[in-house]
N, C-alpha and C positions, 0 to 999 in steps of 0.2 A: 686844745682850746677851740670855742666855739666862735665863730662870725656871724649871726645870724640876723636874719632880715624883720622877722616876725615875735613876737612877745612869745616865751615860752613859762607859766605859772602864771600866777594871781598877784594882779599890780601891788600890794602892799607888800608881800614877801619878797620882791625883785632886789635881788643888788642892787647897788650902785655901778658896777663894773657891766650889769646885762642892761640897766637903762645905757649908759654908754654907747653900747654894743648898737641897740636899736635908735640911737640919737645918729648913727653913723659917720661918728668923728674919724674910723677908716683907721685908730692907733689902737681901741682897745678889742680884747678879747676877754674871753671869761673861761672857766672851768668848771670844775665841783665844786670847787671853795663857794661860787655861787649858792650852793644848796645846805652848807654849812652858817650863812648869812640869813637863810631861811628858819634854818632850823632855830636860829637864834630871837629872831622874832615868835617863831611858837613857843621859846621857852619864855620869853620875857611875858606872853600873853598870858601863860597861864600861872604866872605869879601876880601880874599887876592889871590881869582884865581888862586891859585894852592895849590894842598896835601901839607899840611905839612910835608910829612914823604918820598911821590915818590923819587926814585933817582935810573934814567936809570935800573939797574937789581930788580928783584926780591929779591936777597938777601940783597944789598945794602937798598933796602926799609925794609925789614924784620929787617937790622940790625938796623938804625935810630929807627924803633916803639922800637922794646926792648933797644934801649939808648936812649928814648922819651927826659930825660934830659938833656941829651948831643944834640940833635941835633932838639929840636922843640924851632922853631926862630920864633919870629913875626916881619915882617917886618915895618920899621918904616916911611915910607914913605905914609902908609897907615896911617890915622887917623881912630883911632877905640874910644870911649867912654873906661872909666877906669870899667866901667860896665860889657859890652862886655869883654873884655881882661880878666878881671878876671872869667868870665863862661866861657870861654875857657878853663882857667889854672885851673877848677875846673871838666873839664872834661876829658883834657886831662891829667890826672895825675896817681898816682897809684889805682892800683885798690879800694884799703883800703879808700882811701881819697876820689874817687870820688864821687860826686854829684849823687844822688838818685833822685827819682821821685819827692819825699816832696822838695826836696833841692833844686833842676829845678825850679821847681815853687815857691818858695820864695825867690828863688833868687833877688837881687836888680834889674836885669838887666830886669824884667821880672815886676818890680814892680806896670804898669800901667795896667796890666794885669787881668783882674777881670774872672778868671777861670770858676768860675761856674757858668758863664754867656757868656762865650765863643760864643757860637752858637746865643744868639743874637746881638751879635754886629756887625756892620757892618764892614765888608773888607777892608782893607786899601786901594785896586784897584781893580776896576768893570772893566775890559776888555773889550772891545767893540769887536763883534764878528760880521761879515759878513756871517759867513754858522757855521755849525756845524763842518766841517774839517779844517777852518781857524787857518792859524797858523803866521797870521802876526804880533805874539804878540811875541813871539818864535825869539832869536837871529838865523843870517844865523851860518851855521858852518864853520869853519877857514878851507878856502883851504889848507894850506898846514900843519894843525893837523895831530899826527904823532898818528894813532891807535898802542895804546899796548895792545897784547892780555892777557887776566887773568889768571890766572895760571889752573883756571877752563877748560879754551879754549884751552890748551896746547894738544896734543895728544899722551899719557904716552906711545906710541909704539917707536914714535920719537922722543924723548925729552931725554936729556942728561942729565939732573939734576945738570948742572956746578952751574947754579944760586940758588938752594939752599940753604937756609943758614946754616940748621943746621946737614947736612951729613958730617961725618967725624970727629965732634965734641966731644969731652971727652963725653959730656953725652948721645949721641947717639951710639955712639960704642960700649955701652952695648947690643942693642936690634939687633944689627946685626946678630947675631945667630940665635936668640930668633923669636916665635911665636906670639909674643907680637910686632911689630916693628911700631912705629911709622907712619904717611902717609908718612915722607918724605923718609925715607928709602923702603917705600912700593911702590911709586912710582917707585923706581932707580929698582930695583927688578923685576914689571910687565913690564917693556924697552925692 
């Protein structure tokens, strides 16, 4: 299990159990299942073209993942198999509950899937390739996509820490003295 002090990944993909971790309530820990949680957001993206959990601020998103229940919607205009939907809702859930390595892989949704023979079967699509730098396989990108930078790209000299979400909160107002302070209170602190 991990303790740590500092964000580790890209704030949309973070568990709920690693926001914890970095809120330093001092109870929780995390593990892989973290990356399992992750992985669950890349598959939902690329069925339904957008995060599950983004919403305009960084805290607004911080707060959806830690109310995952409250606010993770699948949209229904998308046709997904009852397969699919259910390894979703098996990965993006509590941490307790979620799907492991064994449980990925025996999952139903996965069931045509012969593992240990992965590597010879052949690819569902061969590419056809014109050079080695061809990328006409490759969507264009959306002229008017709105780049959001990651909290990683932020620049803690300039940053105001409004978006936040858990500075000023009952359980962070303990490490405000303290030499112990969480990243996010460490961040408002190095400004």
């Amino acid at each position: 299990m991990v303790n740590a002090k500092m964000p580790v990944g890209t704030p949309d993909y973070m568990a709920p159990e690693v926001l914890m971790v970095l809120n330093g309530d001092g109870k929780s820990s995390y593990g892989s299942e973290c990356d399992w949680w992750s992985l669950g957001v890349v598959a939902y993206e690329m069925i339904y073209r957008k995060s599950p959990f983004t919403e305009g601020t960084s805290s607004k998103t911080f707060n959806n993942i830690m109310n995952f229940q409250r606010f993770l919607k699948f949209p229904e205009d998308v046709k997904v198999s009852d397969e699919f939907l259910d390894l979703l809702q098996s990965l993006l859930c509590g941490q307790k509950e979620r799907l492991d390595y064994e449980g990925l892989c025996s999952h139903p949704f996965f069931s045509t899937i012969e593992w240990n023979h992965l590597r010879d079967s052949p690819p569902p699509f061969v590419p056809t390739l014109k050079s080695d730098d061809d990328t006409s396989n490759f969507d264009e990108p959306e002229k008017n996509s709105r780049i959001v930078p990651s909290l990683c790209q932020l620049n803690p000299a300039g940053f105001s820490g409004e978006d936040l979400p858990f500075v000023g909160s009952p359980s962070s107002r303990r490490w405000e003295s303290s030499d112990q302070s969480p990243f996010w209170v460490w961040i408002l602190q190095s400004g």
